[in-house]
N, C-alpha and C positions, 0 to 999 in steps of 0.2 A: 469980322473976327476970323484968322486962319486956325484950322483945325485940322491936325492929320491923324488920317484914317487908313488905317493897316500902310503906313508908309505915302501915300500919296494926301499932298495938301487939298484944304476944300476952304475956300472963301466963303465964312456962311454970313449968310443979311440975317440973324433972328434978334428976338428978345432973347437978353443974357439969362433971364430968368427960365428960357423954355428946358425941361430936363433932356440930360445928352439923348436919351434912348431915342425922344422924336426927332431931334436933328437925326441921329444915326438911319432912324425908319423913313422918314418922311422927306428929308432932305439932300441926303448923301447916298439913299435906296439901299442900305444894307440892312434887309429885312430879317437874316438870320438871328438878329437879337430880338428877344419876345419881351410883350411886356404881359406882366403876372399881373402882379397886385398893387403896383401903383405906389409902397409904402416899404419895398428894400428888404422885405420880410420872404420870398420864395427863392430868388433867385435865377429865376427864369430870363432876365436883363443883363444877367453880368458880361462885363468885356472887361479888356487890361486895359487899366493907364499906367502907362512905363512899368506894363511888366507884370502890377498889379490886379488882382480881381476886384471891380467895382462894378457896384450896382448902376446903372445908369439911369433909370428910372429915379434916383434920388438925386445926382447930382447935376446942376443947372450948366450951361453951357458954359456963363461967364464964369466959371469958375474950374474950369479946366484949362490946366496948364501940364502939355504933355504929349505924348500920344496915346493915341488909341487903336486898339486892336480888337478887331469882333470877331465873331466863330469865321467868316470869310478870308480871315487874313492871318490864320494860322498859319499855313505854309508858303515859307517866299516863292517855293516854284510852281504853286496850288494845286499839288497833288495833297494825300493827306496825312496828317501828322501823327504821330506814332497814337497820341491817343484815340484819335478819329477812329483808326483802323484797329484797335484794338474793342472801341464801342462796337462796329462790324463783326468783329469776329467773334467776343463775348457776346451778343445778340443783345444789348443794352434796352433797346429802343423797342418802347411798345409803343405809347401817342404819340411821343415823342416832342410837344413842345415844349419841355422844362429841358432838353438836352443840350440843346448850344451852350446854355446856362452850366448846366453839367460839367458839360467837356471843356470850357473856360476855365471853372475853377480845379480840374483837376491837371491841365497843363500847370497851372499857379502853382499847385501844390508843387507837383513834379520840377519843377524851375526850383522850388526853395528846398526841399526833400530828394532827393532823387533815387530812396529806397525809400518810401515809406511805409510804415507799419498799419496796420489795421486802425487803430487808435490814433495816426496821424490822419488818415484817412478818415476815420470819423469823425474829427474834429476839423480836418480842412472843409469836407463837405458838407456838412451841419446847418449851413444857410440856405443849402438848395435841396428844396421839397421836389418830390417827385412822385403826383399822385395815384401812379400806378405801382409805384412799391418796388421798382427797382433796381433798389439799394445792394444788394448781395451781387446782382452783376455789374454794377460802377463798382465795388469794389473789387472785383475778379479784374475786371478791366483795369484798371489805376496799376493794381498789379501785374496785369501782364506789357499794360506798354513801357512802364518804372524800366521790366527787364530787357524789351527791347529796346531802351534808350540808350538802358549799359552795355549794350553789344555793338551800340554803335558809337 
């Protein structure tokens, strides 16, 4: 089956039924996407298909039709993308592995919103647990990359 992964194709040999996240981990080595809990419920897994936040840990290989993009292939020129640098700057990151997760669904957000309000924001983000509780600065962050998106 071909599979493409932040823009370049991958020939993968698996079972259609393996979930994308161990092709993505184990086969294609793009280990920035974590696996949580197995069951779609933290969000610690999320990548885009065409564009989309999905959990990858739920969905099965054969059954992706699309591409896909992981925390690694936010930026076409792989420097970092305005929310990366925004998680940076707002100090986001205390353990840090629910934030790839994070920062996936809040470019998502930002792609369908692109001012969003606190209450878009809490409802975009709502699927990704973040057991250190640093929820008040993803949301500072969301907003402050939302305004550097519009000045550019």
């Amino acid at each position: 089956m071909m599979l493409t992964v932040n823009g370049k194709d991958h020939d993968i040999e698996a079972d259609p039924d393996t979930p994308l996240l161990w092709i993505l981990r184990d086969v294609v080595e793009m280990v920035g996407t974590k696996y949580g809990c197995g069951i779609a419920q933290c969000g610690a897994c999320t990548v885009h298909l065409d564009g989309q936040p999905i959990r990858s840990c739920s969905y099965r290989l054969g059954d992706i039709n699309g591409e896909i993009t992981t925390i690694e292939g936010l930026s076409s020129d792989q420097g970092l993308h305005a929310v990366q640098e925004a998680w940076i700057n707002e100090q986001v990151t205390q353990c840090g592995y629910c934030q790839s997760g994070q920062i996936m669904s809040a470019v998502a957000l930002l792609s369908a919103i692109p001012q969003p309000t606190d209450e878009d924001i809490d409802r975009a983000m709502s699927g990704n647990l973040c057991r250190c509780g640093t929820y008040p600065k993803i949301r500072a962050a969301i907003h402050s990359a939302a305004a550097k998106l519009a000045r550019s």
